[in-house]
SEZA-36444 format. One record per atom (N, C-alpha, C): residue number from 1; residue in one letter; atom name; x, y, z. Coordinates in steps of 0.02 Angstrom, whole numbers, plus 32768, in hexadecimal, padded with zeros to 4 digits. Layout:
REM residues N
PT  seq  type  atom     x     y     z
PT  NUM     a    CA     X     Y     Z
...
REM end
This chain:
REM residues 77
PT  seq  type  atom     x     y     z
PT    1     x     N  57A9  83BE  6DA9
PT    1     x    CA  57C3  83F9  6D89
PT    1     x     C  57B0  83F7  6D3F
PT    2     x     N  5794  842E  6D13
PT    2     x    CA  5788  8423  6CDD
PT    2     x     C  57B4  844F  6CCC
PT    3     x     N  57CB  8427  6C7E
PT    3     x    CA  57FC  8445  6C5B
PT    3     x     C  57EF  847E  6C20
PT    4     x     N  57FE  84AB  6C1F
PT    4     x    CA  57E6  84E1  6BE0
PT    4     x     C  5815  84CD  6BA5
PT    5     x     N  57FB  84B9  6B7C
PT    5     x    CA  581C  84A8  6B3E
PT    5     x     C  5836  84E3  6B1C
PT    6     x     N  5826  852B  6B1C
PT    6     x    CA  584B  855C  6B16
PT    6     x     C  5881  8567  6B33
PT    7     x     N  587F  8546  6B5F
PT    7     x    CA  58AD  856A  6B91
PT    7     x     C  58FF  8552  6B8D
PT    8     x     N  58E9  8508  6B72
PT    8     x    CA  5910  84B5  6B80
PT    8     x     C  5927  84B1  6B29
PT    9     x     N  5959  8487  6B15
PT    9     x    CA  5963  8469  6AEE
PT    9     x     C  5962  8419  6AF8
PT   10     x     N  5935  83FE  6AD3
PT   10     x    CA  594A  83B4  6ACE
PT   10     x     C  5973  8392  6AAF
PT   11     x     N  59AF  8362  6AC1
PT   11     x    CA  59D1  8348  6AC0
PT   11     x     C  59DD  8300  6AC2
PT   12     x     N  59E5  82D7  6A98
PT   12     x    CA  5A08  8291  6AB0
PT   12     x     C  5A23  8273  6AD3
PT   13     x     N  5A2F  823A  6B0C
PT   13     x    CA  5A5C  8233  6B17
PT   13     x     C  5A70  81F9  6AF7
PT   14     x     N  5AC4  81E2  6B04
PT   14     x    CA  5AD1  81B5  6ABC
PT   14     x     C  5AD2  8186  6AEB
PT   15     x     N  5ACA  816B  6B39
PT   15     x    CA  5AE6  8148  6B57
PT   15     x     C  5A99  8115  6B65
PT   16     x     N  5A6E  8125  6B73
PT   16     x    CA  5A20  8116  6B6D
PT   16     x     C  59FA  811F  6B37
PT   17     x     N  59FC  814F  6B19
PT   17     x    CA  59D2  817B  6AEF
PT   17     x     C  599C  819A  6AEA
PT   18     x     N  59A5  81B3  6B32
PT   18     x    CA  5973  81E2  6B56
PT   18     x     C  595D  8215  6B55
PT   19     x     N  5940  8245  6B64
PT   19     x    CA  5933  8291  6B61
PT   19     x     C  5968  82B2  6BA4
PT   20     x     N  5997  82D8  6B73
PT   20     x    CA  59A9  830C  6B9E
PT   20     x     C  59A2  8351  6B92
PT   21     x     N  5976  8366  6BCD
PT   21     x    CA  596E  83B0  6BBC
PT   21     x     C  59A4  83F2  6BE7
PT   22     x     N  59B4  8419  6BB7
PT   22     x    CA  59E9  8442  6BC6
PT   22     x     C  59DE  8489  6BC3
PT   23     x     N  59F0  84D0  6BFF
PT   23     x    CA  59D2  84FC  6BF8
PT   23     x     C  5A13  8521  6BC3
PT   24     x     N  59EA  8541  6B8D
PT   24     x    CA  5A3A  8556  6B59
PT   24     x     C  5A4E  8588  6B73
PT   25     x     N  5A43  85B3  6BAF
PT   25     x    CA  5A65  85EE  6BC6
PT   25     x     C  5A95  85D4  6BF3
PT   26     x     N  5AA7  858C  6C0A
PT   26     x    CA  5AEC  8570  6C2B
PT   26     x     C  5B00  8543  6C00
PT   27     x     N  5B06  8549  6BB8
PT   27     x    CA  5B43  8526  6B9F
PT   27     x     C  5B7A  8557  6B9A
PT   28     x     N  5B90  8529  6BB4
PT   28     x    CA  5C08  853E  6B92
PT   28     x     C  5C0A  8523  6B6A
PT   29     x     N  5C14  84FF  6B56
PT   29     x    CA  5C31  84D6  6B18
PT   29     x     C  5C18  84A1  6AFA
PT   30     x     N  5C11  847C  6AB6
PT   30     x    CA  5C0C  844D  6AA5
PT   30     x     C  5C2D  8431  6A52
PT   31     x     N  5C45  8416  6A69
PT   31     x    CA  5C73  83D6  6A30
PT   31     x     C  5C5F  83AF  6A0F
PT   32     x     N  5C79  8391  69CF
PT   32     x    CA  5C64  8357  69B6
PT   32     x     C  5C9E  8321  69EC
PT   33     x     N  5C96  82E0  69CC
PT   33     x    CA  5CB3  82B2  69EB
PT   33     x     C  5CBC  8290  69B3
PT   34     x     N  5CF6  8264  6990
PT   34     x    CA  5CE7  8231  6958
PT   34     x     C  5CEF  81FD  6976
PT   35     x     N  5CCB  81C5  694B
PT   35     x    CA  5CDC  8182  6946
PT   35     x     C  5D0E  815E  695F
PT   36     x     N  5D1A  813F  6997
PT   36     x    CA  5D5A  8122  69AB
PT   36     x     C  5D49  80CA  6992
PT   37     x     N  5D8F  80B0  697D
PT   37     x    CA  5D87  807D  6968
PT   37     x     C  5DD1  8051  6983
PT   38     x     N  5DC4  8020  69AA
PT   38     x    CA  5DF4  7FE7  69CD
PT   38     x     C  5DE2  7FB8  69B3
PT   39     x     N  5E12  7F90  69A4
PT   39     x    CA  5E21  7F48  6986
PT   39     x     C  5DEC  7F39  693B
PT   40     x     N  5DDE  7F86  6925
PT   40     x    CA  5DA2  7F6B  68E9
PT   40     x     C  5D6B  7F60  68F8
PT   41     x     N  5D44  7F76  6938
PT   41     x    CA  5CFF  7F88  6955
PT   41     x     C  5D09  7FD5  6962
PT   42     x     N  5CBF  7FEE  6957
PT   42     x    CA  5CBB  8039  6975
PT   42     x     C  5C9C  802F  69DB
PT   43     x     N  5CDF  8037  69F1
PT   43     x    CA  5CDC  8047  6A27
PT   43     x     C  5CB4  8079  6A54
PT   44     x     N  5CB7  80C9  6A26
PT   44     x    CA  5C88  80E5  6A49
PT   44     x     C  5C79  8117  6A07
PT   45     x     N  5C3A  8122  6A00
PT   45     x    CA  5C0E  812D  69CF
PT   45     x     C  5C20  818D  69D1
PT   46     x     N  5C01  81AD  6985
PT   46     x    CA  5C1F  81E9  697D
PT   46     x     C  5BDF  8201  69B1
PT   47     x     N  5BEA  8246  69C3
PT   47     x    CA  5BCF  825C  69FF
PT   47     x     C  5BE5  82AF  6A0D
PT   48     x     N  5BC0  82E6  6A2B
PT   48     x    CA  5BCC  8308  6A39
PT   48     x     C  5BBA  831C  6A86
PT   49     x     N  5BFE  833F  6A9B
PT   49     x    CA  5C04  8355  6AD8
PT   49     x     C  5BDD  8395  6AF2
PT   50     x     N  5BB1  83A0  6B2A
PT   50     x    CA  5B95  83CB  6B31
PT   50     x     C  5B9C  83EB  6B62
PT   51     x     N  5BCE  8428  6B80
PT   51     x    CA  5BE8  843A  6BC3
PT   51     x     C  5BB8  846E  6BED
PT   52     x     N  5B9E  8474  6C1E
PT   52     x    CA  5B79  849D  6C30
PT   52     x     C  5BA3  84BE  6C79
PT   53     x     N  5B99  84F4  6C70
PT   53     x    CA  5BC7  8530  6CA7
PT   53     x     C  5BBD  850B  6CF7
PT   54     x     N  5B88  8501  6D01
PT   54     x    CA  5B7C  84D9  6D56
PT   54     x     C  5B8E  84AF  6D57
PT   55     x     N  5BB5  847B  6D32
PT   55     x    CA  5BCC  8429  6D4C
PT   55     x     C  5C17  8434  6D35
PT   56     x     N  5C45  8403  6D59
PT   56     x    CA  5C6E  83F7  6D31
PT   56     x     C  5C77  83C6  6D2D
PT   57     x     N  5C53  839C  6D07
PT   57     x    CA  5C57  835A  6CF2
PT   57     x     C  5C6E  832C  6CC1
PT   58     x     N  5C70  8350  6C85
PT   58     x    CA  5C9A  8350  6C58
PT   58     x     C  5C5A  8343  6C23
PT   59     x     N  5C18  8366  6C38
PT   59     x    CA  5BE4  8378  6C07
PT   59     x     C  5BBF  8325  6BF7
PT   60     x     N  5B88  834F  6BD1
PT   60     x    CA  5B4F  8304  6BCE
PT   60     x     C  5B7D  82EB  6B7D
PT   61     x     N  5B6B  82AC  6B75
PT   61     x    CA  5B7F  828C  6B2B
PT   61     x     C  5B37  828C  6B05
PT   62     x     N  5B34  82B8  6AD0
PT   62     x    CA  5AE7  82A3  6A95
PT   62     x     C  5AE7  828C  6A71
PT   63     x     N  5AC6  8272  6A39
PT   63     x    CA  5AC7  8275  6A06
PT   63     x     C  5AC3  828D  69E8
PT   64     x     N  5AAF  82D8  69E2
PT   64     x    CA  5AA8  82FC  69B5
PT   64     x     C  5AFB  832C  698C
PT   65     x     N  5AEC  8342  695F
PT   65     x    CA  5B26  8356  6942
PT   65     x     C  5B1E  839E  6967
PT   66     x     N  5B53  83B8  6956
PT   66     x    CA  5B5A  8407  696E
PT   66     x     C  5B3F  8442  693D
PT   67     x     N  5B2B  843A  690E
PT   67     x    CA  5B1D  843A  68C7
PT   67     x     C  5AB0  8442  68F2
PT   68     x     N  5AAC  840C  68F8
PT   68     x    CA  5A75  8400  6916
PT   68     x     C  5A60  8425  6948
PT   69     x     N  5A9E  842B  6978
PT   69     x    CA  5A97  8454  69D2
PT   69     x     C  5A93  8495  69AF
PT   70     x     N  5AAE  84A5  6982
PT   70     x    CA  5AA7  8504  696C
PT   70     x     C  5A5F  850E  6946
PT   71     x     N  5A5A  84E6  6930
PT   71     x    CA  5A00  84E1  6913
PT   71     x     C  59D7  84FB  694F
PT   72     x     N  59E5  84BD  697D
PT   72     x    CA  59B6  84B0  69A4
PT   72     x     C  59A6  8504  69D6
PT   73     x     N  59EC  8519  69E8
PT   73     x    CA  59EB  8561  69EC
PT   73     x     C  59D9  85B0  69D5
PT   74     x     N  59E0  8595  699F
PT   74     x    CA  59D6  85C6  6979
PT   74     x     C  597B  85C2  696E
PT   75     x     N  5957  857F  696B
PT   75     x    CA  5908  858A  695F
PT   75     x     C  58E6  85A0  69A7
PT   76     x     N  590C  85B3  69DF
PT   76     x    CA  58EB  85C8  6A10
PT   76     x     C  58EA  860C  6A3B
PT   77     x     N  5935  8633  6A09
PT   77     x    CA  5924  867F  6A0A
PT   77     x     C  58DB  8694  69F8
REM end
């Protein structure tokens, strides 16, 4: 399957740090996440949530900021 980079947003993931590509006409929602910190280690790193209308999974984790995800939207109108 080839992917149209118009079509797709690329994305981070924070768990590998892989390419995830996402079609932006099925996002619902997406969040920042902050910094969680137990016993004086960062447990789980800042992160944003990315919800898409077909899963309910509780969305991919990126790296990217949301700040970033509206960029990334906005250069492909």
């Amino acid at each position: 399957m080839k992917v149209m980079e118009n079509n797709f947003i690329r994305l981070t993931s924070l768990k590998d740090k892989q390419p995830v590509y996402i079609n932006p006409s099925l996002i619902g929602h997406f969040y920042p996440v902050p910094e969680k910190r137990e016993y004086g280690t960062i447990s789980e790193e800042k992160h944003t949530v990315v919800g898409v209308v077909t899963h309910n999974n509780g969305g991919f984790r990126v790296i990217e900021t949301p700040a970033r995800i509206l960029e990334l939207l906005e250069n492909i109108k």
